[in-house]
ZAMARGU-4260 file (C-alpha; in steps of 0.2 Angstrom, whole numbers, plus 5000, padded with zeros to 4 digits):
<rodrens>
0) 5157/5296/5881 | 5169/5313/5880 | 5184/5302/5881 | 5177/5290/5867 | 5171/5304/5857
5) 5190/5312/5855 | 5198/5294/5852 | 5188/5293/5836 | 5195/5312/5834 | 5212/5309/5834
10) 5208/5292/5823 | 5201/5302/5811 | 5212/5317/5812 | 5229/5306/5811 | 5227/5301/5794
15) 5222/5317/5785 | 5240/5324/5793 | 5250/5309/5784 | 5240/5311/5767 | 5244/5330/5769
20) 5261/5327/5771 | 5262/5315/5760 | 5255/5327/5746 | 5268/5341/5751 | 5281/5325/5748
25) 5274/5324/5731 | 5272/5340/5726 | 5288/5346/5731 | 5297/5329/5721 | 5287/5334/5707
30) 5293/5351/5708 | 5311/5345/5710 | 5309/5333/5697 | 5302/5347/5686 | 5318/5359/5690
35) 5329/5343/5686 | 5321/5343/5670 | 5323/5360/5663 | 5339/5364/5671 | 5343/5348/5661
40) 5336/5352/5647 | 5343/5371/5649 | 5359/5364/5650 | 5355/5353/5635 | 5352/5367/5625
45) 5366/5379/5630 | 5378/5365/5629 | 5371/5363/5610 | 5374/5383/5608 | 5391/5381/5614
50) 5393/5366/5603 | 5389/5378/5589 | 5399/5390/5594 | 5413/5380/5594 | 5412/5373/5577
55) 5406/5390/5569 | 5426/5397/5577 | 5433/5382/5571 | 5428/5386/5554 | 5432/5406/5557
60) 5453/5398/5561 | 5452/5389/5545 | 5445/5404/5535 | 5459/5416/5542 | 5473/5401/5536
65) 5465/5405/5518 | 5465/5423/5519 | 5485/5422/5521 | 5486/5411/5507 | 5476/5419/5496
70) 5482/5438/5500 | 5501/5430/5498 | 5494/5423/5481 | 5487/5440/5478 | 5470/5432/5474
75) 5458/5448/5481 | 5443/5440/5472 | 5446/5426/5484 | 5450/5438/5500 | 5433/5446/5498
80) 5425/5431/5495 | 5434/5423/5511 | 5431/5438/5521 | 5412/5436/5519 | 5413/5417/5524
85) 5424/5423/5540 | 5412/5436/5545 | 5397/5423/5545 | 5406/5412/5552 | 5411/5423/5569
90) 5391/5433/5568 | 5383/5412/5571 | 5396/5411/5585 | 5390/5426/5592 | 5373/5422/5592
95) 5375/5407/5598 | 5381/5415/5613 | 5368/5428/5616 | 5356/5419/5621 | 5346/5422/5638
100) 5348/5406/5644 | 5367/5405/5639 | 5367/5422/5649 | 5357/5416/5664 | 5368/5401/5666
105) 5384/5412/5666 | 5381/5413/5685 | 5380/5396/5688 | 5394/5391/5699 | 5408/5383/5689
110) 5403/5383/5671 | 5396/5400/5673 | 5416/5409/5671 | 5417/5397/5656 | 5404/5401/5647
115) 5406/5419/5651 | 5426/5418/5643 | 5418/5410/5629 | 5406/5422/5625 | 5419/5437/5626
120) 5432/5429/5615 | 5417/5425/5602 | 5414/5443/5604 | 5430/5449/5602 | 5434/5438/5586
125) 5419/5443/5577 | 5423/5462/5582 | 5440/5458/5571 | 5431/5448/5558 | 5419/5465/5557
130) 5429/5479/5558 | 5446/5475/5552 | 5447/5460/5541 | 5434/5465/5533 | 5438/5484/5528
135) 5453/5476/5520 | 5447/5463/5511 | 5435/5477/5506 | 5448/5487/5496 | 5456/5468/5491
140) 5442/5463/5482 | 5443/5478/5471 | 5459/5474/5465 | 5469/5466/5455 | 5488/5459/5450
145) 5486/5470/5436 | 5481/5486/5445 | 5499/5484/5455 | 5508/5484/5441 | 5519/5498/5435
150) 5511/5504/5418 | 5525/5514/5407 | 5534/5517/5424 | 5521/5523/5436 | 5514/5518/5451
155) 5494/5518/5454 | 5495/5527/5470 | 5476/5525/5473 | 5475/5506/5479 | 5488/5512/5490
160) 5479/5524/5499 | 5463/5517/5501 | 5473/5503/5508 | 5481/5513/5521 | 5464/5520/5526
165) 5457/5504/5528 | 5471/5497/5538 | 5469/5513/5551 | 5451/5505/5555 | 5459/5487/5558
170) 5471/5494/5567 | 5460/5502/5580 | 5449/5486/5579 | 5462/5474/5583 | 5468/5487/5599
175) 5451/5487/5605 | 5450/5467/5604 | 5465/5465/5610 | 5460/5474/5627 | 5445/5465/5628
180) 5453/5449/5626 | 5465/5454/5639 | 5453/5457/5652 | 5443/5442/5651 | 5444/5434/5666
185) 5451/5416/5664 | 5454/5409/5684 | 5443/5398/5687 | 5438/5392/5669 | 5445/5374/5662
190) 5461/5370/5654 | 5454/5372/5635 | 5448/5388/5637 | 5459/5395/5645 | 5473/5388/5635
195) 5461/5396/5621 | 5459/5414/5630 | 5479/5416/5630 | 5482/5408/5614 | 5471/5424/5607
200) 5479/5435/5617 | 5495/5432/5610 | 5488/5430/5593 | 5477/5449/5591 | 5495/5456/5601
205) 5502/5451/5586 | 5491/5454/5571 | 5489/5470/5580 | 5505/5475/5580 | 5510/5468/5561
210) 5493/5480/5555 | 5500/5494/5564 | 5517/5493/5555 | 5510/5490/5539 | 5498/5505/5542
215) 5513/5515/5546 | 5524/5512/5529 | 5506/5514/5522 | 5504/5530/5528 | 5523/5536/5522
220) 5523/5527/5507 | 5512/5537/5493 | 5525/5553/5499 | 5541/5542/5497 | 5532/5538/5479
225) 5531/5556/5476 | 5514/5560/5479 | 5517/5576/5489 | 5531/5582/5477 | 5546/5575/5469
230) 5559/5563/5477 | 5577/5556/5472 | 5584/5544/5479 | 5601/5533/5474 | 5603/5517/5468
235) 5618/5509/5473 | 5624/5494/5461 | 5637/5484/5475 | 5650/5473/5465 | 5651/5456/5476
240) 5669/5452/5469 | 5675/5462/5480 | 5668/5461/5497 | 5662/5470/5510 | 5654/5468/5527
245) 5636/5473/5518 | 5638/5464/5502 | 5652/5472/5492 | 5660/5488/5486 | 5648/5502/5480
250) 5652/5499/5460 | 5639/5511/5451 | 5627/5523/5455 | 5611/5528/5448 | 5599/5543/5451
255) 5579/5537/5452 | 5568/5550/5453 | 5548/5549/5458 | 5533/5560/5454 | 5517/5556/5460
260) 5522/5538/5455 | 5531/5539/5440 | 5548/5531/5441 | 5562/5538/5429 | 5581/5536/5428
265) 5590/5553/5429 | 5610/5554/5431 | 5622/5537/5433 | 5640/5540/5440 | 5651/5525/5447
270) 5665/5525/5461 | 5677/5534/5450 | 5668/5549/5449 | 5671/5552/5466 | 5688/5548/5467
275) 5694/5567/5462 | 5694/5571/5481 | 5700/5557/5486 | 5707/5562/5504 | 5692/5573/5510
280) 5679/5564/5519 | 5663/5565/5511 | 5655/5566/5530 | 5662/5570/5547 | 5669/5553/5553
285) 5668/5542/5566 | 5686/5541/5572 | 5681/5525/5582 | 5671/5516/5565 | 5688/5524/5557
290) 5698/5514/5569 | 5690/5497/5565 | 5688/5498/5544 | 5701/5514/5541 | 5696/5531/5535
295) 5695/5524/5520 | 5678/5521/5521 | 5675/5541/5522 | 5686/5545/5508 | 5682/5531/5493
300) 5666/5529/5491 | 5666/5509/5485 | 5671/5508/5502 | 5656/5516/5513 | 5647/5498/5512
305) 5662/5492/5524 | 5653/5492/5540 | 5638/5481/5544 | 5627/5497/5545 | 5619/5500/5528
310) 5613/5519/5537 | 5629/5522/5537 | 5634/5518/5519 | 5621/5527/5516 | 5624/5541/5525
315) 5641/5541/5517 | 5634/5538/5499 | 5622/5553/5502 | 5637/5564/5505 | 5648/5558/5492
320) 5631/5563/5478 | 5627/5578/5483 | 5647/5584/5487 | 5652/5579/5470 | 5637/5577/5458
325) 5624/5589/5465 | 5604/5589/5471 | 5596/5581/5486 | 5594/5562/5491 | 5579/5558/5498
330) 5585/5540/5503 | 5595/5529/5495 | 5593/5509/5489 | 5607/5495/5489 | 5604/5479/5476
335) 5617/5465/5472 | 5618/5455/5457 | 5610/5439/5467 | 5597/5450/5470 | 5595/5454/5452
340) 5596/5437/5448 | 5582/5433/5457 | 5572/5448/5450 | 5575/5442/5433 | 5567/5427/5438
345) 5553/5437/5438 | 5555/5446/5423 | 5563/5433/5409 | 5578/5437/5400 | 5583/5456/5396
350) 5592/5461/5381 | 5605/5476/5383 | 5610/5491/5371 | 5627/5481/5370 | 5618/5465/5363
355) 5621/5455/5380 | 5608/5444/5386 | 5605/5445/5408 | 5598/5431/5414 | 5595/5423/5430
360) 5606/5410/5425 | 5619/5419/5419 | 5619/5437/5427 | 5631/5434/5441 | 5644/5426/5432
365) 5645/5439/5420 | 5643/5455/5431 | 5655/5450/5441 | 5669/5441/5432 | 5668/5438/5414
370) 5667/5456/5411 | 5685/5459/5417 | 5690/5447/5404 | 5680/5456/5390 | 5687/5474/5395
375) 5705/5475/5403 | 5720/5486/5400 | 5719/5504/5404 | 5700/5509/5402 | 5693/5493/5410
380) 5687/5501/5425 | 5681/5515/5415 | 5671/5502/5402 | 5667/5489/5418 | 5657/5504/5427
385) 5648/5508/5411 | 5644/5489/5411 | 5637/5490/5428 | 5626/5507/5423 | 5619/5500/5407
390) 5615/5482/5415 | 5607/5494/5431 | 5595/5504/5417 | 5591/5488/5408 | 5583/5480/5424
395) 5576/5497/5430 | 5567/5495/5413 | 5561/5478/5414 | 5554/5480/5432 | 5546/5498/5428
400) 5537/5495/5412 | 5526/5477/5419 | 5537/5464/5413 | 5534/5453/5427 | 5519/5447/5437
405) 5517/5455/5452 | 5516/5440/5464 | 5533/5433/5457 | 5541/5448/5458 | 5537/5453/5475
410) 5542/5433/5479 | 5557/5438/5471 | 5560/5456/5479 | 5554/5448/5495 | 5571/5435/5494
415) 5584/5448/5491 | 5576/5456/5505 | 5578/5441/5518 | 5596/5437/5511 | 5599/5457/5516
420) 5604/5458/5497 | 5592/5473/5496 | 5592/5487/5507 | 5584/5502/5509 | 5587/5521/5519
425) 5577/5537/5519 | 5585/5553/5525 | 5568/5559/5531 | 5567/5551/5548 | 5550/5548/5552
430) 5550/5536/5537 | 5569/5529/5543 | 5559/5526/5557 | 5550/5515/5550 | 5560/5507/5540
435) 5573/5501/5554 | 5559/5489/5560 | 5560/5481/5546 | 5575/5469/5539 | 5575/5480/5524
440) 5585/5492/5536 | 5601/5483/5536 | 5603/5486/5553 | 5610/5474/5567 | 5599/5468/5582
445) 5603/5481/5595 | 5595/5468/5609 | 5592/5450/5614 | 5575/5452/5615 | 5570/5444/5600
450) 5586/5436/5593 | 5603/5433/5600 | 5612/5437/5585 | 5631/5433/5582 | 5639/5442/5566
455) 5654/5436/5554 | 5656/5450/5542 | 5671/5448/5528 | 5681/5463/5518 | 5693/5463/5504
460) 5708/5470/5507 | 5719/5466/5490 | 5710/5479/5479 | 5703/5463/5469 | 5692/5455/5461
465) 5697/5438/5468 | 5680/5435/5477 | 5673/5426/5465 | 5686/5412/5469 | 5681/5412/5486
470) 5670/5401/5497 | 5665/5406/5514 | 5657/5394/5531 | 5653/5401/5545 | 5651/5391/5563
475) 5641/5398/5581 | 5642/5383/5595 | 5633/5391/5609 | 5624/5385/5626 | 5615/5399/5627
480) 5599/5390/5631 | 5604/5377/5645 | 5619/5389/5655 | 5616/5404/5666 | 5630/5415/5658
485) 5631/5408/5642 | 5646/5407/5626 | 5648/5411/5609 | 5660/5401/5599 | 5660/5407/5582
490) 5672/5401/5567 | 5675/5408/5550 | 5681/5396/5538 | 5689/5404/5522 | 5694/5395/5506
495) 5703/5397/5489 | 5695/5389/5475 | 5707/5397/5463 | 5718/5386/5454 | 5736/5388/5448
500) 5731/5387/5430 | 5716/5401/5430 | 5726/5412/5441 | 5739/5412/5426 | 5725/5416/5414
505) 5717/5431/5427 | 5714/5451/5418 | 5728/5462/5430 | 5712/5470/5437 | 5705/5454/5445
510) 5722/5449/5454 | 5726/5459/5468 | 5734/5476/5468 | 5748/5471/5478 | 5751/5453/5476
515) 5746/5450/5459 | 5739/5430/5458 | 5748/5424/5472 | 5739/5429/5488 | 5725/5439/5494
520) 5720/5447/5510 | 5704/5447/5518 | 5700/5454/5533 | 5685/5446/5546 | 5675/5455/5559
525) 5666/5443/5573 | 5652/5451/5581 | 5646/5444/5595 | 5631/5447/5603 | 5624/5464/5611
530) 5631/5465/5632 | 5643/5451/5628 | 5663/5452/5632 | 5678/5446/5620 | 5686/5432/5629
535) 5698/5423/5619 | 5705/5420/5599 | 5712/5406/5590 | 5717/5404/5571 | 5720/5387/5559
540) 5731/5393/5546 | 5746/5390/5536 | 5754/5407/5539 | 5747/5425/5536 | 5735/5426/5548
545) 5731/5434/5566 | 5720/5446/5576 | 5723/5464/5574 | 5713/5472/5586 | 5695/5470/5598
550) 5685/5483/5600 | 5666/5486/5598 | 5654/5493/5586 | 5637/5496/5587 | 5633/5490/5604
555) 5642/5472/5602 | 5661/5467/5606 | 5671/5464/5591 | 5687/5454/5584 | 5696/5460/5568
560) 5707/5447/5559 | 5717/5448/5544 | 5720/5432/5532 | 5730/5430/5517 | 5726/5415/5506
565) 5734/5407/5492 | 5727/5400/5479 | 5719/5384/5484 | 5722/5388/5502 | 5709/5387/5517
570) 5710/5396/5534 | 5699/5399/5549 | 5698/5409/5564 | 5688/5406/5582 | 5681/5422/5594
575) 5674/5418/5609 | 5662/5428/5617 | 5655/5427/5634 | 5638/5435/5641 | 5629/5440/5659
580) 5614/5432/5666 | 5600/5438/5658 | 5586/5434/5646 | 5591/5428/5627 | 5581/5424/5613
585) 5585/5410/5601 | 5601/5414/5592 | 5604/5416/5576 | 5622/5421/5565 | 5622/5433/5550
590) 5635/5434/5539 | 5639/5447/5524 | 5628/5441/5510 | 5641/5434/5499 | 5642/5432/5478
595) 5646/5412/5483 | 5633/5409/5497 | 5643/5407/5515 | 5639/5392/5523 | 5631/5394/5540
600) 5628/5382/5554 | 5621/5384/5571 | 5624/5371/5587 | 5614/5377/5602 | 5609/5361/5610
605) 5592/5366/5620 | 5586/5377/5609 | 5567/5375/5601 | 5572/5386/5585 | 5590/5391/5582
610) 5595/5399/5563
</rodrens>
């Protein structure tokens, strides 16, 4: 009965286990299925944030593309405008990414370091888009081309320094989001963003330090302008007919003199008036620099630009004005007749007090050549520097009194400054400082860090004018981007375009002092590049030309050749130059900026970018 009793039990009791198992089976599946479902659909929706995100940064790229545009343009309505756009942009982004479930999954294993990196850089592009594009674009929108211009020859100094204040905050905002892009930790996350996270990096690195050096001519400029007192400074008209390694020989001088902004002309001089001491140095001299171009250059004045240094000419110019004409010189400013070519692009036609017209089609050829026919005998010099003066004022004038827009003047400005037609120097060294960073400076690359930079620098040696007549090539064939220790093979190519016939019509003070019409002598520095070693020379000439000496100046090894030409004639000449292992940036050749444009041409198989 027992045993009967207990098998009925267990028949019993077997069948409630299974069904409680089996409901433990299902409840736990319906558990798991629920998980599946929310994570799924957490995922959904952060991957729908993230898509967001994406597109909202996307947006914020193409709204910083305009922003350099439009500030280029100088359309300030339109930076403001932009600025607004870019900062909703980068908030939506932002937010996107501040959502508790995008942060809960940020520990997830895998796309947790992803969305983690994305969130920061989001973070750290709205930061920029908040606290320094838009201070800017702040003080941008409240200005206009107008408010640049010079009115009756002042400067509005206000724009400037409530510029300067804004670029101090957007300086310290791209710092600040610079480091935080810098630390975002990028192992482990996917090609894309990690390809993105360094691609940032590099990009606020550089925006950062471009603000920072605007900020510091920003900072200096309103006392160079004269706001914390008067400043003079020296503008230095150089005559491309006879050529130098900066451009050409220091023609006529002019005093400009600034007061809180207001620009006016004070005393003019040109290189006679410093010919009455002619055998004192102006300056102590260099007897190395004397070595290379002659003491000359310390002794005549049209012959400080001879060196491709302009703070030397400077230097030497600044001595020369205060020795022999009197005051202080705050800095002083080099401009070519190319240069003011380009700036009466800007302005249109000016009329001088002698009834010429300057034009940006005609101002080269008569500054520089047909002038000598117009005044020659005895006082041509005299009359030619008086020339030089009056055509200096007249553009002074032009530029000074808002005869051209803004945008293409700066294009223009900004020209003569990349063809080192225009150059500038302060004697006060914290704004030289800044100054030498920039290629206003006139100043050779003293490393390879950012270019590998070769130099053909020409001078005349005929005491002449012939310049005009000549045309200039200049060749660098380097493997400096496939060999270990690489060479520098760099040929000047000189030529006569002078004809028998005008050389029999030439004024006495175009020909050469020594040789009349039927040679000329020009002399060609080779700079190679800094830590570099001469190795070797060769020439291509009829007659009249050799290496003098090699030395080195400023850092780099340098060969000296003298050519004579003849009219119609062509010669050129080879230095070689060797260099160590190391690191070198892409190379590039600068020459002497010429009145005839000297041709250049770069070979350096392997190389990305090569100028």
């Amino acid at each position: 009965m027992t045993d009967s009793t207990d098998d009925r039990a267990a028949a019993h009791a077997r069948p409630r286990g299974v069904k409680s198992r089996h409901r433990r089976v299902l409840i736990t599946l319906t558990v798991l299925i629920g998980l599946v479902v929310l994570l799924g659909a957490a995922g959904g929706w952060v991957g729908s944030r993230a898509l967001t995100a994406k597109a909202e940064l996307e947006k914020a790229q193409t709204l910083v593309g305009g922003l350099k545009t439009q500030a280029t343009a100088m359309d300030f309505a339109g930076v403001g405008d932009t600025a607004t756009k870019l900062s909703v942009a980068t908030s939506k982004a932002v937010d996107q990414t501040h959502d508790p479930l995008w942060r809960a999954a940020e520990i997830v294993p895998f796309a947790g370091p992803n969305l983690s990196a994305v969130r920061q850089m989001a973070e750290a592009i709205d930061m920029v888009a908040q606290d320094a594009v838009a201070p800017i674009a702040s003080v941008a929108s409240g200005l206009s081309a107008a408010s640049l211009k010079p009115v009756d020859g002042k400067i509005n100094l206000g724009p400037i320094v409530k510029l300067n204040t804004a670029l101090a905050t957007a300086s310290t905002a791209l710092d600040s989001a610079a480091v935080v892009v810098a630390n975002i930790e990028l192992d482990g996350t996917i090609e894309q963003v990690s390809a993105a996270g360094t691609k940032l990096s590099t990009m606020l690195d550089g925006a950062a330090t471009s603000v920072r050096d605007v900020n510091s001519f920003t900072a200096v400029a309103p006392d160079m302008l004269g706001a914390s007192g008067p400043r003079t400074y020296i503008l230095v008209f150089q005559n491309l007919a006879e050529t130098t390694a900066l451009g050409g020989t220091a023609a006529a001088l002019t005093e400009v003199t600034v007061l809180d902004g207001k620009i006016s002309i004070g005393r003019q001089a040109s290189s006679q008036t410093f010919l009455k001491d002619a055998v004192s140095p102006a300056i102590g001299e260099d007897a190395k620099v004397s070595s290379l171009f002659t003491s000359l250059m310390y002794t005549r004045l049209n012959l400080a630009t001879s060196r491709p240094d302009f703070p030397t000419a400077a230097e030497i110019a600044q001595a020369f004005w205060q020795r022999d004409v009197g005051g202080t010189v705050d800095g002083v400013i080099s401009i070519d007749p190319v240069a003011l070519a380009h700036m009466l692009g800007a302005t249109g036609p000016v009329t001088m007090r002698t009834g010429d017209v300057l034009s940006k089609d005609n101002a080269v050829a008569l500054l520089l050549n047909e002038i000598y026919f117009r005044y020659q005998g005895r006082d041509g010099p005299d009359q030619t520097d008086a020339f030089f003066a009056e055509a200096a004022k007249t553009m002074f004038d032009a530029v000074t009194n808002s005869q051209a827009e803004p945008q293409t003047m700066l294009k223009a400005v900004t020209q003569g400054v990349s063809e080192h037609r225009i150059m500038a120097w302060s004697a006060h060294p914290e704004e030289q400082k800044i100054l030498e960073g920039t290629p206003i400076a006139g100043i050779l690359p003293t490393t390879n860090d950012e270019s590998t930079t070769t130099g053909v620098f020409f001078r005349d040696m005929s005491a002449s004018k012939m310049d005009f007549y000549l045309e200039t090539a200049a060749t660098l064939s380097t493997d400096v981007c496939t060999a270990a220790t690489p060479t520098f093979t760099t040929t000047a190519k000189l030529h006569s375009t002078l004809t028998p016939e005008l050389a029999a019509v030439l004024p006495s003070y175009v020909a050469s002092g020594a040789w009349g019409v039927k040679q000329f002598r020009t002399e060609v520095f080779v700079y190679g590049p800094p830590g570099t070693t001469f190795v070797s020379s060769s020439i291509d000439a009829v007659d009249g030309a050799g290496l003098e000496t090699t030395t080195d100046d400023l850092g780099r090894p340098v060969a000296r050749f003298s050519v004579m030409l003849t009219p119609g004639q062509t010669s050129a000449v080879t230095a070689v130059f060797t260099g160590p292992a190391g690191t070198y940036a892409a190379p590039e050749l600068r020459t002497t900026p010429m009145l005839n444009p000297t041709t250049v041409t770069v070979d350096a198989p392997g190389c990305s970018t090569a100028k």
